[in-house]
C-alpha positions as CSV (number, residue, x, y, z in Angstrom):
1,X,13.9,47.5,-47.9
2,X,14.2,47.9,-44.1
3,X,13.7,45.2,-42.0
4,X,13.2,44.4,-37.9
5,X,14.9,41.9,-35.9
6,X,15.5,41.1,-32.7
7,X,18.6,40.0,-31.2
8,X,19.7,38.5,-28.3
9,X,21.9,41.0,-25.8
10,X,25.4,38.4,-26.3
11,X,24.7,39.1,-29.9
12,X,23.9,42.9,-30.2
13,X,26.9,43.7,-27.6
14,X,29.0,41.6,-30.3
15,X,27.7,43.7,-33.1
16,X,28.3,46.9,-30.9
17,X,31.5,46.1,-30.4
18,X,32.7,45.4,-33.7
19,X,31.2,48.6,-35.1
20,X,33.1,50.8,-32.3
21,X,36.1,49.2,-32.7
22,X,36.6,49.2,-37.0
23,X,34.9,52.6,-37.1
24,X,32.0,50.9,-39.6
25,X,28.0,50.5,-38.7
26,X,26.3,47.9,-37.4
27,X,24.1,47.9,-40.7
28,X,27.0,47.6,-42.7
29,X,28.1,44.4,-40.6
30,X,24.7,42.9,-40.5
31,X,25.0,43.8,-44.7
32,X,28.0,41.3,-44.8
33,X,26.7,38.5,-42.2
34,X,23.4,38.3,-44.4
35,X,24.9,38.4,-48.2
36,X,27.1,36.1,-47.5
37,X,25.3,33.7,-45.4
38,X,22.4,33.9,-47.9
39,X,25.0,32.9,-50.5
40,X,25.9,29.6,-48.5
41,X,21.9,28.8,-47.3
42,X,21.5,28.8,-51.3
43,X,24.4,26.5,-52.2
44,X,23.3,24.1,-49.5
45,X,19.4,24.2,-49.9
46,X,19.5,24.3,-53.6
47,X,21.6,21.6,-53.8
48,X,19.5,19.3,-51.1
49,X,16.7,20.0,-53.4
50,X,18.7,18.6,-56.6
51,X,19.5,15.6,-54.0
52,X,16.2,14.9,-53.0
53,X,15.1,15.0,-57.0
54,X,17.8,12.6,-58.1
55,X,17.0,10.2,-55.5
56,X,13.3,10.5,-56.4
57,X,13.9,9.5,-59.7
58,X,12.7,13.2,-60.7
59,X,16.2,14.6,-62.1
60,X,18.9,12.1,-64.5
61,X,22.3,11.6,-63.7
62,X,25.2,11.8,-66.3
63,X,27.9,9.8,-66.1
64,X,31.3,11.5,-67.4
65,X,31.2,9.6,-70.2
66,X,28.0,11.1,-71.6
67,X,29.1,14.4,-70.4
68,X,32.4,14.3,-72.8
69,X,30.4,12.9,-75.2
């Protein structure tokens, strides 16, 4: 899938630079910032939604205990 963005000059001289210096492409690099921020964006939002359930009451809590069983 191809997608469009704009970035700011600071940022696209960044990117530039990066990709002259190591030789690899600035889609390569924008590759890696976006799989593995993606990966941390779903920790952290998936998890506040399991927050925001347990303190609603919505999603039960086990205790250790239970867990072991």
């Amino acid at each position: 899938m191809a997608i469009s963005i704009r970035l700011s000059p600071e940022i696209e001289q960044r990117l530039d630079y990066l990709a002259g210096q190591t030789g690899r492409t600035k889609a390569f690099y924008l590759r890696e910032i976006i799989e593995k921020g993606l990966n941390d964006m779903e920790d952290y939002y998936l998890a506040a939604g399991v927050l925001e359930r347990v303190r609603n009451g919505e999603e039960r809590v086990y205790s250790l205990d239970e867990v072991q069983g």
